[in-house]
PASEBA-1860 file (N, C-alpha, C; in nm, 3 decimals):
! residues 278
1> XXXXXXXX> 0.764/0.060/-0.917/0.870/0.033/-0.821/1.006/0.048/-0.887 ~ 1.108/0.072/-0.790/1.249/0.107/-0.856/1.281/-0.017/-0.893 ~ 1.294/-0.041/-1.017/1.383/-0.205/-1.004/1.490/-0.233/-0.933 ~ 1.618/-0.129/-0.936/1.721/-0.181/-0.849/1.720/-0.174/-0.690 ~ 1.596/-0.068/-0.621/1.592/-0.077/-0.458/1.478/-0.222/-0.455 ~ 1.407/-0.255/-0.591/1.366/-0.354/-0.556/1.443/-0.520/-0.540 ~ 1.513/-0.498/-0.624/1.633/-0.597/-0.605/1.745/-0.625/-0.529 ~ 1.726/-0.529/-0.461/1.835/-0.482/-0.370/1.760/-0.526/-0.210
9> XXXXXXXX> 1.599/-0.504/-0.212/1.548/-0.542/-0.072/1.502/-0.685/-0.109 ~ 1.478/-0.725/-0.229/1.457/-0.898/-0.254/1.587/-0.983/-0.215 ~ 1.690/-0.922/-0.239/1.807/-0.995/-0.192/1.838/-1.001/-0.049 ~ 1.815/-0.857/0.038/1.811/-0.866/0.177/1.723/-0.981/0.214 ~ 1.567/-1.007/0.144/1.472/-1.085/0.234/1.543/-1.245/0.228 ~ 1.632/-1.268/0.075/1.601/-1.361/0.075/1.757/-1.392/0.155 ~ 1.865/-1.334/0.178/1.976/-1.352/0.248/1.933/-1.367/0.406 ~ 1.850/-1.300/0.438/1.763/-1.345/0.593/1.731/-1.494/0.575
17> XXXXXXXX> 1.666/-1.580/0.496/1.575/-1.698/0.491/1.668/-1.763/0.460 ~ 1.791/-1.722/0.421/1.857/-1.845/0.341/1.984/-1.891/0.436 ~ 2.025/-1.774/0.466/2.181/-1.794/0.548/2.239/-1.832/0.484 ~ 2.317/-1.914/0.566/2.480/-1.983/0.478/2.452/-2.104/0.393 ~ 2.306/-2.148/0.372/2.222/-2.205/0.246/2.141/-2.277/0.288 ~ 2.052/-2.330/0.208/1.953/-2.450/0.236/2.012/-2.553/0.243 ~ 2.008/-2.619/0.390/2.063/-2.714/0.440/1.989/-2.859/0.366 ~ 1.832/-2.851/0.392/1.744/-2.938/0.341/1.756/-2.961/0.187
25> XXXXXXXX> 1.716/-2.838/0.132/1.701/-2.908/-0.010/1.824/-2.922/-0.073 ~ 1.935/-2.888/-0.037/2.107/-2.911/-0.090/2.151/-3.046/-0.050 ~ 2.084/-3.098/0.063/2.080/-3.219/0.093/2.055/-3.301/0.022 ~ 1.945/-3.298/-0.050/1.869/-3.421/-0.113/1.882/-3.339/-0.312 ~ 1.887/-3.270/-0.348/1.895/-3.247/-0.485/2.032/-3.161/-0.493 ~ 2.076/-3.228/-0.644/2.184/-3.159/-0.706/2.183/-3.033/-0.772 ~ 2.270/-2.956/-0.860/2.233/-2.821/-0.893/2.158/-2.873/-1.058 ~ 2.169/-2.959/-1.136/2.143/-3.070/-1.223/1.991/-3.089/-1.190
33> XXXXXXXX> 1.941/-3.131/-1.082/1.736/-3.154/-1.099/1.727/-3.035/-1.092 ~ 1.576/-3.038/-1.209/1.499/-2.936/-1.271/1.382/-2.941/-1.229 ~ 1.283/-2.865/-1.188/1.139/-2.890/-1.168/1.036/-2.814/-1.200 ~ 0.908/-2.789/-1.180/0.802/-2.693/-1.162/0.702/-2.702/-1.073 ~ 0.644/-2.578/-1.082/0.566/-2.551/-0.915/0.431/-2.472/-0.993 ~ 0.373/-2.470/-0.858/0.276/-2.359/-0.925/0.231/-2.268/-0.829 ~ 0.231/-2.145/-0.830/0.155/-2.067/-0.680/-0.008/-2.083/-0.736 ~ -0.075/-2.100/-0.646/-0.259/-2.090/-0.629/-0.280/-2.024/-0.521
41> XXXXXXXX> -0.401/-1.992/-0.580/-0.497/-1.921/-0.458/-0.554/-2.013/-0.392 ~ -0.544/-2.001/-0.244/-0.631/-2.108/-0.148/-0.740/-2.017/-0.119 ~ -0.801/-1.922/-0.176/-0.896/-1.827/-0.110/-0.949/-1.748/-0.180 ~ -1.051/-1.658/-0.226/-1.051/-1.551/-0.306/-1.024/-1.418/-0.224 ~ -0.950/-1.332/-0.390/-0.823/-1.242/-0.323/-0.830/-1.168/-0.446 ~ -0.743/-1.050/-0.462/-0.682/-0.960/-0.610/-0.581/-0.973/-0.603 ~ -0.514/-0.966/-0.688/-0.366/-1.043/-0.711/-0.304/-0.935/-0.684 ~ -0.196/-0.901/-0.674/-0.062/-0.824/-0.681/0.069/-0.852/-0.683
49> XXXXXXXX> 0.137/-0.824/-0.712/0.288/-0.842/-0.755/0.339/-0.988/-0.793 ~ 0.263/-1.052/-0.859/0.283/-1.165/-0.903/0.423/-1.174/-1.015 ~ 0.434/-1.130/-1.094/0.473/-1.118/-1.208/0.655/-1.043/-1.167 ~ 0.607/-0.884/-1.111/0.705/-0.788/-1.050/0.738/-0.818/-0.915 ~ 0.700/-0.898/-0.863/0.757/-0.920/-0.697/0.814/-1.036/-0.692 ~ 0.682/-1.155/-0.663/0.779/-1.319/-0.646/0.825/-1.379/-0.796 ~ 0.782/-1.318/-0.903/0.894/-1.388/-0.980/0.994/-1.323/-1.006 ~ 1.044/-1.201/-0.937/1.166/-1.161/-0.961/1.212/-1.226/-0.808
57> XXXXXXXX> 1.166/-1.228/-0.732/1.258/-1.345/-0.586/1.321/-1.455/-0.643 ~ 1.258/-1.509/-0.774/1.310/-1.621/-0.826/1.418/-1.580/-0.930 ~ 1.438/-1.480/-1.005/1.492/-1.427/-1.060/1.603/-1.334/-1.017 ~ 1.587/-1.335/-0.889/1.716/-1.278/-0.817/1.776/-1.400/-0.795 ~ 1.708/-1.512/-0.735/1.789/-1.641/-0.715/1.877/-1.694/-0.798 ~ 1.791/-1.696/-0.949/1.879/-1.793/-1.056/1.789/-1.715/-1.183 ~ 1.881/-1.615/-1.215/1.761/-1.559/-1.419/1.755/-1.675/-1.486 ~ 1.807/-1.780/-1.459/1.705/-1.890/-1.568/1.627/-1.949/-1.479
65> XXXXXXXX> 1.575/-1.929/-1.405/1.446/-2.008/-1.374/1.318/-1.913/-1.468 ~ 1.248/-1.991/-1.522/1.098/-1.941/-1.621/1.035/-1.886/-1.506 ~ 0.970/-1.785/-1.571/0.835/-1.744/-1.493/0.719/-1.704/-1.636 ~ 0.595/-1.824/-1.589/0.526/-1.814/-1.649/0.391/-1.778/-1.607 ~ 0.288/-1.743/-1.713/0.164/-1.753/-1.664/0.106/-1.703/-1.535 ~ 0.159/-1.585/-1.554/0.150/-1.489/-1.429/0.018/-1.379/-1.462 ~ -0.067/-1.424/-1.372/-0.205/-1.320/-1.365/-0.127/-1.157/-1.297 ~ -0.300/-1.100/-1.385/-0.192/-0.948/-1.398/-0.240/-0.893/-1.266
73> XXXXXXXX> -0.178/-0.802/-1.199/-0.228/-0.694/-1.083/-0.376/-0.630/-1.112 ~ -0.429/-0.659/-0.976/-0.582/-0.649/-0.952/-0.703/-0.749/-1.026 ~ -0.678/-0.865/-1.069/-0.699/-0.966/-1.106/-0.807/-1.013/-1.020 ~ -0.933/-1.049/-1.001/-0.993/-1.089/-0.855/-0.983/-1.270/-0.891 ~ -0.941/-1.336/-0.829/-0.959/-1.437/-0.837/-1.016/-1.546/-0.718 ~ -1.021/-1.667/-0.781/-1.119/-1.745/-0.670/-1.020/-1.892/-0.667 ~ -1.063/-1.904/-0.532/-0.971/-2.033/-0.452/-0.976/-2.151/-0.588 ~ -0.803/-2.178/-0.619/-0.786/-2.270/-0.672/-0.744/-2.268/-0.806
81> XXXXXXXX> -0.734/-2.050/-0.865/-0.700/-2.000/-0.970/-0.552/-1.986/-0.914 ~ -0.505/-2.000/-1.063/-0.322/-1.975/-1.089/-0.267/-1.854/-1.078 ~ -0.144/-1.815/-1.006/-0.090/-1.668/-1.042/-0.003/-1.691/-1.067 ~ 0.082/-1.795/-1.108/0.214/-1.824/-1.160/0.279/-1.918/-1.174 ~ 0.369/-1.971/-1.282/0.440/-2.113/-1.299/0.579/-2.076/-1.287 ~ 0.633/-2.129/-1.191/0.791/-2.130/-1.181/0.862/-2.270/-1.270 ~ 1.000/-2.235/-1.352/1.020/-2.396/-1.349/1.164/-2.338/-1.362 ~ 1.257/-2.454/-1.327/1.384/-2.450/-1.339/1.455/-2.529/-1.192
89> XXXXXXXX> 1.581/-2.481/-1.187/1.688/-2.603/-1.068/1.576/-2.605/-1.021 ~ 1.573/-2.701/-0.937/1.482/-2.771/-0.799/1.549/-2.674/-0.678 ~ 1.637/-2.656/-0.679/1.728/-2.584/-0.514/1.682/-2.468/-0.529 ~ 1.699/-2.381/-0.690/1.638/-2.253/-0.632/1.478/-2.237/-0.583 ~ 1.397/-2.283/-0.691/1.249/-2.312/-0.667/1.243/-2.311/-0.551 ~ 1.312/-2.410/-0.477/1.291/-2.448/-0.249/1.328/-2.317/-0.211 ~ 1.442/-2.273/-0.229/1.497/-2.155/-0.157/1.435/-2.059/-0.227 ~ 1.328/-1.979/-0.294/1.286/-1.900/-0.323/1.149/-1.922/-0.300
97> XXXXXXXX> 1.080/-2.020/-0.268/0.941/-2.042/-0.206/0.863/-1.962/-0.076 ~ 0.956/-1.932/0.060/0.884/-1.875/0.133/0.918/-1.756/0.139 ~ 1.018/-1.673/0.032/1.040/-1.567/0.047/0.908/-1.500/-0.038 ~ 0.911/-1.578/-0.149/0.822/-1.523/-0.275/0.674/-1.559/-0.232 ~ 0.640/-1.635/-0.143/0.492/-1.654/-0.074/0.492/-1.566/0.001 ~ 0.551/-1.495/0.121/0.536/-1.465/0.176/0.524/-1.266/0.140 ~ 0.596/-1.244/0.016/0.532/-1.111/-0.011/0.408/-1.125/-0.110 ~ 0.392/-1.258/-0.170/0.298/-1.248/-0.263/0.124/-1.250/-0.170
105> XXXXXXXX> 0.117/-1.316/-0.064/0.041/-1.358/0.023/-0.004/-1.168/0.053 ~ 0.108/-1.105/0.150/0.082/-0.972/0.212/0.045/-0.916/0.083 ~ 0.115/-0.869/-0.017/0.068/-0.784/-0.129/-0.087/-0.797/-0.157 ~ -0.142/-0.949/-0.185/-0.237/-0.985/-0.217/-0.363/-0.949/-0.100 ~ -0.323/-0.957/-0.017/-0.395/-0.966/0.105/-0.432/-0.779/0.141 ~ -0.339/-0.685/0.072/-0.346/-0.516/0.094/-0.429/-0.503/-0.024 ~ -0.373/-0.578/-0.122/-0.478/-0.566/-0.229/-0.661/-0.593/-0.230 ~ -0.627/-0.698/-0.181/-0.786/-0.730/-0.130/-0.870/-0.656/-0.049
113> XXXXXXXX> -0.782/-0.617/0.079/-0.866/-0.501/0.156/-0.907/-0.360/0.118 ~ -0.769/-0.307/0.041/-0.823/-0.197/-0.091/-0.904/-0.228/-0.142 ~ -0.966/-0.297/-0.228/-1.069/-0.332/-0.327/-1.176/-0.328/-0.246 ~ -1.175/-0.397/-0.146/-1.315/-0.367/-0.084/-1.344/-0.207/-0.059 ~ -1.266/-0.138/0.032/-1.272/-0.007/0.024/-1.332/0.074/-0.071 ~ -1.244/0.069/-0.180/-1.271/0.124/-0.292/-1.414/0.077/-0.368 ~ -1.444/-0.030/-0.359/-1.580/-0.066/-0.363/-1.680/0.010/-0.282 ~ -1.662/0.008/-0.200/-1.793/0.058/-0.051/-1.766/0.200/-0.149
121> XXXXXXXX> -1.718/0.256/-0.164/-1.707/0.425/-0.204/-1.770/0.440/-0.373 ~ -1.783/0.304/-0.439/-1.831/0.366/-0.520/-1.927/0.414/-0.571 ~ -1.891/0.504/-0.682/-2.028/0.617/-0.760/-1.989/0.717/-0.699 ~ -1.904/0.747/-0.558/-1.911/0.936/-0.502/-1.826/0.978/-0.529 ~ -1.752/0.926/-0.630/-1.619/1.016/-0.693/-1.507/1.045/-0.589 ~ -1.530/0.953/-0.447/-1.401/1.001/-0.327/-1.292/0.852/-0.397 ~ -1.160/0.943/-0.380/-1.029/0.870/-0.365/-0.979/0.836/-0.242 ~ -0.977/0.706/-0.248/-0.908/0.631/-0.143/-0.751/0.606/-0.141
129> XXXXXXXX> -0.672/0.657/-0.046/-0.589/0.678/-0.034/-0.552/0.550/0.118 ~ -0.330/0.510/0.111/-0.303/0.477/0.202/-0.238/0.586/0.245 ~ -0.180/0.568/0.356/-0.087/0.654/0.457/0.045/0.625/0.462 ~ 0.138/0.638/0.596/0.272/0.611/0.560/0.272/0.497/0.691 ~ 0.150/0.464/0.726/0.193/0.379/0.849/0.154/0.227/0.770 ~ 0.296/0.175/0.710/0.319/0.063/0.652/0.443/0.025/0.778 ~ 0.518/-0.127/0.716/0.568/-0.216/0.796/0.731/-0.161/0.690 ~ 0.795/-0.087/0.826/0.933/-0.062/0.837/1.000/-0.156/0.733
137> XXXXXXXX> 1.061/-0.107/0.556/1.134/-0.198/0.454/1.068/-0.265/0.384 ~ 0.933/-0.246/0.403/0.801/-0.280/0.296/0.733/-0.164/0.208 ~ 0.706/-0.021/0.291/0.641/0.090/0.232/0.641/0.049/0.070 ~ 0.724/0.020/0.005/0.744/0.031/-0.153/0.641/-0.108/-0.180 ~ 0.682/-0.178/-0.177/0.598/-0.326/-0.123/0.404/-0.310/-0.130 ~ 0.442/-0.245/-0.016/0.279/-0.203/0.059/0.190/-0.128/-0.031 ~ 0.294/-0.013/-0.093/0.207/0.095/-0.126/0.132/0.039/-0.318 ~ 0.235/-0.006/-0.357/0.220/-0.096/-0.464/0.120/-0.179/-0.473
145> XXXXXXXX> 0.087/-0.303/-0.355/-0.051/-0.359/-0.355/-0.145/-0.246/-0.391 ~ -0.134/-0.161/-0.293/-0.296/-0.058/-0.283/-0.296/-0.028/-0.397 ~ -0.244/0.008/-0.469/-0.280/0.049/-0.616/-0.319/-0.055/-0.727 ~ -0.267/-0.182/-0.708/-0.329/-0.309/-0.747/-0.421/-0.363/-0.764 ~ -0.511/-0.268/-0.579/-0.610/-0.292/-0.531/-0.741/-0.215/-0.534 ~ -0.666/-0.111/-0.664/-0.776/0.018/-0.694/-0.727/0.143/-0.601 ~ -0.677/0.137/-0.506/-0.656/0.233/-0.480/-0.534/0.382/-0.491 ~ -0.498/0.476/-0.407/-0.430/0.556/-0.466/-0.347/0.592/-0.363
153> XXXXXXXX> -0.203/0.627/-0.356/-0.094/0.645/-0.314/-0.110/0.791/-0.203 ~ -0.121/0.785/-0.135/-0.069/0.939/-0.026/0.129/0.964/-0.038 ~ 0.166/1.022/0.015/0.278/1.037/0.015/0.359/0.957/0.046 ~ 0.474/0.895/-0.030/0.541/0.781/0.034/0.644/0.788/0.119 ~ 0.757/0.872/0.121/0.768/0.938/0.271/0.762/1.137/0.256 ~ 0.854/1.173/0.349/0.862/1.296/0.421/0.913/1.416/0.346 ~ 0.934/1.386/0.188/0.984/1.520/0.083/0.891/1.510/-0.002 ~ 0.790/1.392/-0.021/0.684/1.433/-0.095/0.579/1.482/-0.083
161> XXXXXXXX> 0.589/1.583/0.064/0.476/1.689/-0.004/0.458/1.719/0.194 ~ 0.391/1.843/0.171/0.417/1.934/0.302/0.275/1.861/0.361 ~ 0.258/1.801/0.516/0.163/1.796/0.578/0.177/1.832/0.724 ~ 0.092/1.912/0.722/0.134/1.988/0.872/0.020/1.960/0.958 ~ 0.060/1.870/1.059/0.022/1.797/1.179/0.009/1.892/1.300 ~ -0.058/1.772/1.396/-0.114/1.813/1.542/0.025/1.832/1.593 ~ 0.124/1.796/1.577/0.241/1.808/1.673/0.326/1.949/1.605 ~ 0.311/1.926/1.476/0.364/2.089/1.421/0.302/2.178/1.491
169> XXXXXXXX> 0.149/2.181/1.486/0.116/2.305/1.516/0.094/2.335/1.661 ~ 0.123/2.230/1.743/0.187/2.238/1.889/0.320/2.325/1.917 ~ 0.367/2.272/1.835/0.526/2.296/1.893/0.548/2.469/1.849 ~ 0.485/2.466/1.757/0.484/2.576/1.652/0.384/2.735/1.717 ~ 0.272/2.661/1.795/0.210/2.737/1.849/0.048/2.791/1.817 ~ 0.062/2.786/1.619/-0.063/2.810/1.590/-0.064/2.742/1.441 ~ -0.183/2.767/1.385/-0.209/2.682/1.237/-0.135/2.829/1.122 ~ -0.157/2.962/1.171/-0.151/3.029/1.055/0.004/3.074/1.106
177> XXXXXXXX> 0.100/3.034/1.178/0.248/3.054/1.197/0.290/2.933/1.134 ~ 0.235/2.814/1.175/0.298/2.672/1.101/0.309/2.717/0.921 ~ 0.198/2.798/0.875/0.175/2.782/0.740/0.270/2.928/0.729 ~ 0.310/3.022/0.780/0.343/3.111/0.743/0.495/3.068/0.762 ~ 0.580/3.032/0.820/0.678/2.942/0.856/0.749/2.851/0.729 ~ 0.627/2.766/0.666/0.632/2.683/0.571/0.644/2.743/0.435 ~ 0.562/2.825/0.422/0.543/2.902/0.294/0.696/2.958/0.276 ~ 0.739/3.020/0.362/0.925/3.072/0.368/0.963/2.999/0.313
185> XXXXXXXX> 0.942/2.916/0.318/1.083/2.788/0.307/1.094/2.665/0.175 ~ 0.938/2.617/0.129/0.902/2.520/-0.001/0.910/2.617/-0.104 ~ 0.915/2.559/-0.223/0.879/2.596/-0.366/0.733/2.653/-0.376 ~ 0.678/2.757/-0.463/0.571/2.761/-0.489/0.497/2.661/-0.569 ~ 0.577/2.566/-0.618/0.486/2.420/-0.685/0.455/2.328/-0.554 ~ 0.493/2.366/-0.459/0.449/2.276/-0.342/0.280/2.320/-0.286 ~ 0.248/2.198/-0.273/0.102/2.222/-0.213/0.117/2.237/-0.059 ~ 0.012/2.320/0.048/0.030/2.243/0.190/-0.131/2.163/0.231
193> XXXXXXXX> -0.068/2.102/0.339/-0.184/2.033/0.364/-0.180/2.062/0.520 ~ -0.305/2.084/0.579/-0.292/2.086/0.738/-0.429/2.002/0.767 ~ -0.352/1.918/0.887/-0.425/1.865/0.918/-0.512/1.933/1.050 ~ -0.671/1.895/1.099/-0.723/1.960/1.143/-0.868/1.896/1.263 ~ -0.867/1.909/1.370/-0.959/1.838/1.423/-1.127/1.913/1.509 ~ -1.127/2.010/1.474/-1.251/2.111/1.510/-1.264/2.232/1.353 ~ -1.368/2.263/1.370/-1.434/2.369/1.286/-1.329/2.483/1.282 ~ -1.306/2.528/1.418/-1.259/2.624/1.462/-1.100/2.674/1.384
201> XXXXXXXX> -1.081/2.499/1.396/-0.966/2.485/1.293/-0.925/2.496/1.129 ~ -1.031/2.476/1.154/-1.057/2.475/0.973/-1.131/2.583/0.901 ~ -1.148/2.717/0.967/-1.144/2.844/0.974/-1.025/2.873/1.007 ~ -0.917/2.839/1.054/-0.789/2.921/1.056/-0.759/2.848/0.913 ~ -0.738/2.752/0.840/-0.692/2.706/0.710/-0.726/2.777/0.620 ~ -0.864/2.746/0.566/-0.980/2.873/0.533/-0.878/3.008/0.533 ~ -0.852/3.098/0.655/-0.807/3.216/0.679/-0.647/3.249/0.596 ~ -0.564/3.120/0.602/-0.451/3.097/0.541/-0.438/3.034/0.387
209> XXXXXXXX> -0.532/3.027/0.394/-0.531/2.953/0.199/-0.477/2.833/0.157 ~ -0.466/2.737/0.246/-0.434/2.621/0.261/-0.508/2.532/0.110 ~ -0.382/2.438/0.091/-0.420/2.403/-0.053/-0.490/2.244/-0.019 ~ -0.519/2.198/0.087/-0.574/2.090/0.168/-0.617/2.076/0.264 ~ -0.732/2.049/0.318/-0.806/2.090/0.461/-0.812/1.899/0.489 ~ -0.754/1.820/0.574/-0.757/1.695/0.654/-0.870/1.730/0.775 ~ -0.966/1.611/0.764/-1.052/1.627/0.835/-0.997/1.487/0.939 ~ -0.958/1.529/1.028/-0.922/1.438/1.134/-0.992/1.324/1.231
217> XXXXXXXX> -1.053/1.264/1.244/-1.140/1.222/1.299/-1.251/1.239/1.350 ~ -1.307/1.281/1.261/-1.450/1.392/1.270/-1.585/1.299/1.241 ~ -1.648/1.320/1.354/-1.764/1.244/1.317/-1.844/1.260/1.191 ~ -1.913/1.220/1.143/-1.975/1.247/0.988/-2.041/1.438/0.986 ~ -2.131/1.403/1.097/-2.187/1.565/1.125/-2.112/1.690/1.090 ~ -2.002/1.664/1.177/-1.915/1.777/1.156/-1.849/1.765/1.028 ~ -1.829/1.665/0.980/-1.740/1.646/0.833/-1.824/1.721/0.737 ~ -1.977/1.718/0.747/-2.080/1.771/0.641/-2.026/1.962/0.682
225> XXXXXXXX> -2.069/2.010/0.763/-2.047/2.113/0.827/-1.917/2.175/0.767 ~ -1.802/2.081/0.768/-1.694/2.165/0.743/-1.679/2.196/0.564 ~ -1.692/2.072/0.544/-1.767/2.052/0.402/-1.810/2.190/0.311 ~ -1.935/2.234/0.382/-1.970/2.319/0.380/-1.904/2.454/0.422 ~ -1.835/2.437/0.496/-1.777/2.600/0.491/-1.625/2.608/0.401 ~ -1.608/2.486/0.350/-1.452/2.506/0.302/-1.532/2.543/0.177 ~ -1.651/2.440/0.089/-1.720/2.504/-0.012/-1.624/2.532/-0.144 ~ -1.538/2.440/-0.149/-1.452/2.422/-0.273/-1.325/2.525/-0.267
233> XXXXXXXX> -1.288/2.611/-0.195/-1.170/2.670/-0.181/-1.033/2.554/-0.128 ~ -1.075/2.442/-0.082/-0.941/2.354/-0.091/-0.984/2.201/-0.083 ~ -0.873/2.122/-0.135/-0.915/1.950/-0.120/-0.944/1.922/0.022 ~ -1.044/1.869/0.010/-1.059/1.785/0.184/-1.025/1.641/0.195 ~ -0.937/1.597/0.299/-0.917/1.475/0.313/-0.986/1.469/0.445 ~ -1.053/1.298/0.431/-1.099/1.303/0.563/-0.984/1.159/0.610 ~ -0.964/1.141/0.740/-0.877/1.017/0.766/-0.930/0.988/0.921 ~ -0.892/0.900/1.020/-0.881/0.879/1.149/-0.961/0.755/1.149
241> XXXXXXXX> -0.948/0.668/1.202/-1.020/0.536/1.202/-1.145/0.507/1.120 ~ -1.112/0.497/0.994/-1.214/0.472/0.888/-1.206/0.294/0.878 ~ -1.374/0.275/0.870/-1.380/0.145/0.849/-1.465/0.122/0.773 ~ -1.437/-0.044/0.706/-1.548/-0.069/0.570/-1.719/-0.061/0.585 ~ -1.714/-0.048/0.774/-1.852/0.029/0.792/-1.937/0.125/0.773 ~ -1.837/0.259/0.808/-1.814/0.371/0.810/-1.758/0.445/0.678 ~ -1.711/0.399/0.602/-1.624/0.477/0.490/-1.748/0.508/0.404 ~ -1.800/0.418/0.350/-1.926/0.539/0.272/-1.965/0.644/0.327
249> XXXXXXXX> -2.019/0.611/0.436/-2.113/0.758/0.514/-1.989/0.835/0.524 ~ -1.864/0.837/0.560/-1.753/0.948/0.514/-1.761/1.017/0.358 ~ -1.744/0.910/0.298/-1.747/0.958/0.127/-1.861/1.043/0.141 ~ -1.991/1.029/0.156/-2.117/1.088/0.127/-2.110/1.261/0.202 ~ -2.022/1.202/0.264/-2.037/1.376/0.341/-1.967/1.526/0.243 ~ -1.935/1.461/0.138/-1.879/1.592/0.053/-1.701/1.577/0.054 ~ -1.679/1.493/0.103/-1.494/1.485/0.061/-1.456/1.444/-0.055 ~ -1.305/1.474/-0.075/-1.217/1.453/-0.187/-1.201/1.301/-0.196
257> XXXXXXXX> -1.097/1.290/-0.062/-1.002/1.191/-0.014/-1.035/1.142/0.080 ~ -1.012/1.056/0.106/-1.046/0.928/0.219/-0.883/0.864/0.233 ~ -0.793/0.918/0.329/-0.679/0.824/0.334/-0.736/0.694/0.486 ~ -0.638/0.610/0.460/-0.658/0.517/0.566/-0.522/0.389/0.552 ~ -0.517/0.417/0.704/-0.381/0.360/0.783/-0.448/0.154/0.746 ~ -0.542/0.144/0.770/-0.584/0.013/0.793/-0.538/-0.041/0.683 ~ -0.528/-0.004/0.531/-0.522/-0.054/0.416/-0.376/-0.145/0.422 ~ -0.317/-0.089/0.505/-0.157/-0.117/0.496/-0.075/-0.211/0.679
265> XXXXXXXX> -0.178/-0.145/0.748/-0.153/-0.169/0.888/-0.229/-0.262/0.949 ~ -0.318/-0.310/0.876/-0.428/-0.396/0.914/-0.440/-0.522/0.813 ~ -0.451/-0.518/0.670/-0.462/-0.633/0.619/-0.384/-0.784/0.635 ~ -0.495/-0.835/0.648/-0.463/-0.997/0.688/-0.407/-1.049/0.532 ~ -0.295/-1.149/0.531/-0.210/-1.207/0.458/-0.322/-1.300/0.398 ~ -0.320/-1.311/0.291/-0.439/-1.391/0.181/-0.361/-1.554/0.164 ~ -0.467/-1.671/0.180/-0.378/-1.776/0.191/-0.315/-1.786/0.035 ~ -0.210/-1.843/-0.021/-0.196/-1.850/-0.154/-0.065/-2.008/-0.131
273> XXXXXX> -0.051/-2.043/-0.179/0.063/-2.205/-0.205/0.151/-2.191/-0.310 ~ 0.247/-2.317/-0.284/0.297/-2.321/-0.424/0.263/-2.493/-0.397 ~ 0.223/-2.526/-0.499/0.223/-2.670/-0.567/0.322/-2.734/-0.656 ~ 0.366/-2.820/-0.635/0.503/-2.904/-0.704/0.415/-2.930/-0.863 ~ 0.446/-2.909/-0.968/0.374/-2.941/-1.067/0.470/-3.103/-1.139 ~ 0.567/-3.108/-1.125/0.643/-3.194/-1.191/0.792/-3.177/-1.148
END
């Protein structure tokens, strides 16, 4: 992660939560009390951004507050293990609590659902990939768990790397004008990728030399099938509503890649606390 766009959106979250200050804990403690806390797991989970996320929330607040004893990224842990000791003012600790739970919780929680993923797939050598459908000022955030979580990065936005969609090749008219169109215009270090939802289609890719064949929501059958006719002339990604049901029997069918929207768009927030230690 960039350190300074990361410090730069830790300060937005925490200028949202804080306003014109903590009314409560400015109330009752001076800038003088000192304390410590502890985040735990209420659940088992894989850790993520413990270390690089909520203890820099605290570290945007006040650089002398300690951050200690921070478990590392992809860590699996079980309800009631430590991911970190905060200590220092008492005011910042309060005012940096639900900012720094609340990405440590989601991170942890993308992390966890990756890992399972990436589990169900293993031994077939397929890479699990997220997508770009993360939560608007998180993507950096988001994409970071998944890799925490074992898994592997798709493009993080719209200059890293050519993918040519159902609506391109609408508007556009056909698959081998979209690519002939494209080719004009990128670097030859650029790869393309087209995405693709019939056979039929993936014989025009095939026909164009496409450096990525996306298998679109293709039932397993046809995924074997296409499999077979691409026959190692380009990477296949398969994507479209993959689930921890379903994602092996995808892997098994002969793909590269396995991206999936759920990793990022779907994971449930992992419970995690902070505890007053002293």
């Amino acid at each position: 992660m960039d350190k300074n766009l990361l410090r730069s959106r830790l300060q937005e979250f925490l200028t949202e939560d804080i306003g014109r200050g903590d009314l409560t804990s400015e109330s009752i403690f001076s800038d003088t009390d000192s304390g410590c806390a502890s985040l735990v797991a209420r659940e088992e989970c894989i850790a993520a951004g413990a270390r690089r996320v909520a203890g820099e929330v605290f570290h945007v607040l006040n650089p002398r507050v300690s951050i200690t004893n921070c478990v590392e990224d992809g860590t699996q842990l079980q309800p009631g293990d430590l991911l970190m000791t905060v200590a220092g003012p008492v005011i910042d600790l309060l005012k940096g609590e639900r900012v720094a739970l609340n990405l440590l919780q989601r991170l942890c929680g993308i992390a966890t659902l990756t890992g399972k993923f990436v589990q169900a797939v293993e031994g077939t050598g397929v890479r699990v990939t997220d997508t770009r459908k993360t939560t608007p000022g998180m993507r950096m955030f988001e994409k970071y768990a998944v890799r925490a979580g074992g898994g592997s990065n798709h493009r993080f936005n719209l200059t890293d790397g050519v993918l040519i969609k159902d609506n391109h090749i609408a508007a556009c008219g056909s698959i081998g004008e979209t690519v002939r169109r494209t080719r004009e215009q990128i670097p030859h270090t650029i790869k393309i990728e087209v995405e693709t939802d019939t056979l039929k289609q993936v014989e025009e890719c095939l026909a164009c030399n496409v450096d990525i064949i996306m298998l679109d929501n293709m039932d397993t059958e046809t995924m074997i099938r296409a499999v077979q006719m691409i026959n190692g002339k380009a990477l296949v990604e398969a994507s479209g509503g993959v689930r921890l049901e379903t994602v092996r029997e995808i892997a098994e069918t002969g793909v590269d890649i396995i991206s999936i929207g759920a990793l990022t768009h779907s994971a449930l927030s992992c419970d995690i606390g902070m505890d007053w230690v002293e």
